[in-house]
C-alpha positions in Angstrom: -15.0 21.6 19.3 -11.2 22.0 19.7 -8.8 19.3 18.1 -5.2 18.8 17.7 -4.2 16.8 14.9 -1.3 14.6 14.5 1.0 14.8 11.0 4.4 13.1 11.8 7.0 11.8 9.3 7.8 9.5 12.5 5.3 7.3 10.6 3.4 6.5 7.6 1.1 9.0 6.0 -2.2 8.8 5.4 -3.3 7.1 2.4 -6.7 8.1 2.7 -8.8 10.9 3.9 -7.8 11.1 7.5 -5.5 12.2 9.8 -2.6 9.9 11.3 -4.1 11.5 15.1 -6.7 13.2 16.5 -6.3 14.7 20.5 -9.8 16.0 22.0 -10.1 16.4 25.8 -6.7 15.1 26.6 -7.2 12.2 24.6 -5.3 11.4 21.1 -7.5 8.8 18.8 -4.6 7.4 15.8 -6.1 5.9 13.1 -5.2 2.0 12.3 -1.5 0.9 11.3 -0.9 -1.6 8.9 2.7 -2.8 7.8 3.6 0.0 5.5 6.9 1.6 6.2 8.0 5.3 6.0 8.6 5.2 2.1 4.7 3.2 1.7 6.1 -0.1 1.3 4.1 -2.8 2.4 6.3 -5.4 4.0 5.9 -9.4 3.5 4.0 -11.7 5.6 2.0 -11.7 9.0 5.5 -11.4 11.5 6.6 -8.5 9.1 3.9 -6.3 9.2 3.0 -6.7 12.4 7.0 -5.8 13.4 6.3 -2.4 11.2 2.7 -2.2 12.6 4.1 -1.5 16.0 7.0 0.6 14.9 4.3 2.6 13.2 2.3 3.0 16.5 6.2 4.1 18.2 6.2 6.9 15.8 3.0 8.2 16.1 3.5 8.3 20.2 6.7 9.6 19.6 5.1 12.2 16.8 2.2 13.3 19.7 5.2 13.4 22.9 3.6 10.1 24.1 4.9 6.8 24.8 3.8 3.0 24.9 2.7 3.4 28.9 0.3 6.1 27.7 -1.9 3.7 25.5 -5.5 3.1 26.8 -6.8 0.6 24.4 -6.1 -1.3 21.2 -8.4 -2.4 18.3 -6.7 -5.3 16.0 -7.8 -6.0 13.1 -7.0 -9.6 11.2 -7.7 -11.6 8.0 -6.7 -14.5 10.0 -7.5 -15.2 13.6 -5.7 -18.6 13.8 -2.6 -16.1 13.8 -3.7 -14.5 17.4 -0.9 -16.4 19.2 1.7 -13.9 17.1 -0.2 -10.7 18.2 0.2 -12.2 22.1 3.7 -12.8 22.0 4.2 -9.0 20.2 2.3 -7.8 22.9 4.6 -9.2 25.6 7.3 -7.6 23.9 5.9 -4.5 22.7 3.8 -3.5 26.1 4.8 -4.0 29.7 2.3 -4.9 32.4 -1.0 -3.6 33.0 -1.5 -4.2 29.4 -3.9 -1.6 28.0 -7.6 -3.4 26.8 -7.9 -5.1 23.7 -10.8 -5.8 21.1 -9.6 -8.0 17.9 -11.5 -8.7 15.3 -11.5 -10.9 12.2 -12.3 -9.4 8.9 -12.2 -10.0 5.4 -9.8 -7.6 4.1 -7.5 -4.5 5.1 -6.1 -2.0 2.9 -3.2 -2.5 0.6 -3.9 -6.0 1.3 -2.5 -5.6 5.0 -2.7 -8.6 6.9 -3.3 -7.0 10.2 -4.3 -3.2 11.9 -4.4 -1.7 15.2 -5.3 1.4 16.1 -4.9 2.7 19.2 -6.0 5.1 21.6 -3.7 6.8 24.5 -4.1 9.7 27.1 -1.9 11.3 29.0 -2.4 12.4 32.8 
């Protein structure tokens, strides 16, 4: 199987075993963003990280030579769905119409204590 993989200083690395992006068949799979920022700061509070969250998702489009009109779908991830309303105003400002789909789910806990993930995956063509 033939992959590409993503390493970009245009976002945070990977604090795990994985890579920041994966490309197969045209299609790049990036692993989930939480608010970290380039130095592996986590930053304070649900409207923080979710800022950084989708800075870190411009850098990794930007790090593969794709852009926010390229994105397909987004998983979120939350420790509190009663703070939903914030992702949808984000999303007006972060995406412009057709929005890509969505799934969001509520869990228990994120790593580094993140408040909220999304990963997304994008295609060009």
């Amino acid at each position: 199987m033939k992959r590409e993989i993503l390493a970009t200083k245009l976002a945070p690395a990977a604090v795990g075993t994985y890579s920041q992006g994966v490309k197969h068949n045209g299609v790049w799979y990036f692993s989930g963003q939480i608010g970290l920022d380039l130095n592996g700061n986590m930053r304070e509070g649900f409207d923080a990280q979710l800022e950084q969250v989708l800075k870190n998702i411009d850098g990794l489009l930007e790090g593969a030579g794709l852009t926010r009109d390229h994105i397909l779908k987004t998983t979120i991830f939350m420790t509190d769905l009663a703070l939903f309303g914030k992702v949808n105003e984000a999303y007006v400002k972060f995406f412009k119409e057709p929005f890509p789909s969505r799934s969001t789910v509520q869990v228990p806990a994120l790593p580094k204590g993140a408040l909220v993930e999304i990963e997304v995956i994008a295609a060009q063509g």
